[in-house]
C-alpha positions as CSV (number, residue, x, y, z in Angstrom):
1,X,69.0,41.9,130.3
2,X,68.0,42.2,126.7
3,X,64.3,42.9,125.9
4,X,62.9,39.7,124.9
5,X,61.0,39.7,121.7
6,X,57.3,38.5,121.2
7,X,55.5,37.6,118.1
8,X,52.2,38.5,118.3
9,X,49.6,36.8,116.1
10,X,46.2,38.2,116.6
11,X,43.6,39.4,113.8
12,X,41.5,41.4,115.9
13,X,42.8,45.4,115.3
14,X,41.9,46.3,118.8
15,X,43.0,43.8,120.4
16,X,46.7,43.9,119.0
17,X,46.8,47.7,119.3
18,X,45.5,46.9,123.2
19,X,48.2,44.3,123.4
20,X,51.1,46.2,121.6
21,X,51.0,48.8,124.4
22,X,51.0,46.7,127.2
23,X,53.5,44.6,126.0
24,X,56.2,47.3,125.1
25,X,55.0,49.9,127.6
26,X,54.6,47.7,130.5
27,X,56.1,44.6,130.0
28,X,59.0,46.5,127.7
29,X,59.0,43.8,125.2
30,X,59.4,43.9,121.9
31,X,56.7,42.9,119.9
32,X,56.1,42.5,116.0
33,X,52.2,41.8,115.3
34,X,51.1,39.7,112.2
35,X,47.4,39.9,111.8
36,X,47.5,36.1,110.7
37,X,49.4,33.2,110.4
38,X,50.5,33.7,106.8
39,X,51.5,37.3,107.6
40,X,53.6,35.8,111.0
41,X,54.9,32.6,108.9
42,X,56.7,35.0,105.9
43,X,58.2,37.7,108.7
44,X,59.2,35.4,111.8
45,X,62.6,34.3,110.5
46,X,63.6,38.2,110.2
47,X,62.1,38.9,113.7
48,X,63.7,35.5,115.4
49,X,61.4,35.7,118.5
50,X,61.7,34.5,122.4
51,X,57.9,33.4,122.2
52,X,55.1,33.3,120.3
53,X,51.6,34.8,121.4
54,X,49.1,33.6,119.1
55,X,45.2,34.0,119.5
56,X,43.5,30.7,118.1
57,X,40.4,31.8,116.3
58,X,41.1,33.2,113.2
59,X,40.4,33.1,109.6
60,X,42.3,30.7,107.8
61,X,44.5,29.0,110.2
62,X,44.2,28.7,113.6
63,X,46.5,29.7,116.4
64,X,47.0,25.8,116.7
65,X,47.8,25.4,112.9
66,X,50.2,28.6,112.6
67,X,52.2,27.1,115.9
68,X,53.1,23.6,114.1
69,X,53.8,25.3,110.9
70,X,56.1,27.9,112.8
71,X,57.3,24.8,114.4
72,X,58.6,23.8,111.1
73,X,60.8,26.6,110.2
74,X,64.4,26.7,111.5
75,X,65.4,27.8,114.6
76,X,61.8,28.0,115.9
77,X,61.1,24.5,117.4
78,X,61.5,25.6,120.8
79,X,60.0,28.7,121.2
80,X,57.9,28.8,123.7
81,X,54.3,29.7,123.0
82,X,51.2,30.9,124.9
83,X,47.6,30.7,123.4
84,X,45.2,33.6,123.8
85,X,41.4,32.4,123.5
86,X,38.4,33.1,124.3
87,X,37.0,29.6,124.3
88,X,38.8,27.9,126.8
89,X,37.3,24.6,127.5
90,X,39.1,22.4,129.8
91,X,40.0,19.9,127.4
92,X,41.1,22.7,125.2
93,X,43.4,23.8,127.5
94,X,45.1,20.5,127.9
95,X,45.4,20.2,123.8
96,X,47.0,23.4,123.6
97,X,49.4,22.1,126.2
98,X,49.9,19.2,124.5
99,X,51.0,20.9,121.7
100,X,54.0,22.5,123.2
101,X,51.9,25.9,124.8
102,X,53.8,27.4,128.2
103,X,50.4,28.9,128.8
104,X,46.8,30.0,127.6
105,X,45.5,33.4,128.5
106,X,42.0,33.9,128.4
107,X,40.2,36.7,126.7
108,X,39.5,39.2,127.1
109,X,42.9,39.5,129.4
110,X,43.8,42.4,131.9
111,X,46.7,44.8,129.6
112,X,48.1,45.7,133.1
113,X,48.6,42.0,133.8
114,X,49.2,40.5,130.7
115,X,53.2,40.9,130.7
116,X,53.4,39.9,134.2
117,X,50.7,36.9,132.7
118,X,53.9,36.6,129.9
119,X,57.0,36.7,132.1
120,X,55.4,34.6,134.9
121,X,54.4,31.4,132.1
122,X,58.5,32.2,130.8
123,X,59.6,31.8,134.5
124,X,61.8,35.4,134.5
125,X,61.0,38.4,137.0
């Protein structure tokens, strides 16, 4: 199997470096890590990703905003995508969903879980 590649948007230092590990050392994905939605909008054509992990607070565009813009670009309209938050209201939930999101992953998430979290929402073992 090839290793699946994940685009990690996140603009918390720690918590990428926290999620970079687990996801490559546990999960053995590959990840490339944008710390925000600019950064992951000008690199994600080069990177062509299985899925998109995007935290939804942060500065200028939210996680929401950064998925209908990657949306947008060629080749990326269905690509999956999970939301990590830590506000995760119901109704939030079901918004997220609405937009297209596999899953949503609360914060702060378990790093020895989170690619079994990952592979579980992509239904692959």
């Amino acid at each position: 199997m090839t290793m699946l590649k994940i685009l990690h948007v996140e603009d918390d230092l720690d918590i990428q470096e926290i999620a970079k590990l687990s996801l490559e050392t546990i999960g053995g994905f590959e990840v490339l890590q944008c710390a925000s939605g600019k950064e992951a909008l000008s690199e994600v054509l080069d990177f062509a990703p299985d899925l998109f992990l995007l935290d939804m607070m942060m500065p200028e565009m939210s996680g929401d905003v950064v998925l209908l813009n990657l949306r947008k670009l060629p080749g990326l309209q269905d690509t999956p995508a999970i939301f990590m938050t830590a506000r995760a209201q119901r109704n939030e939930i079901v918004d997220l969903k609405a937009l297209g999101a596999i899953e949503v992953i609360l914060k702060p998430f378990d790093p020895i879980t989170l690619p079994d979290q990952i592979k579980t929402a992509l239904s692959i073992s």
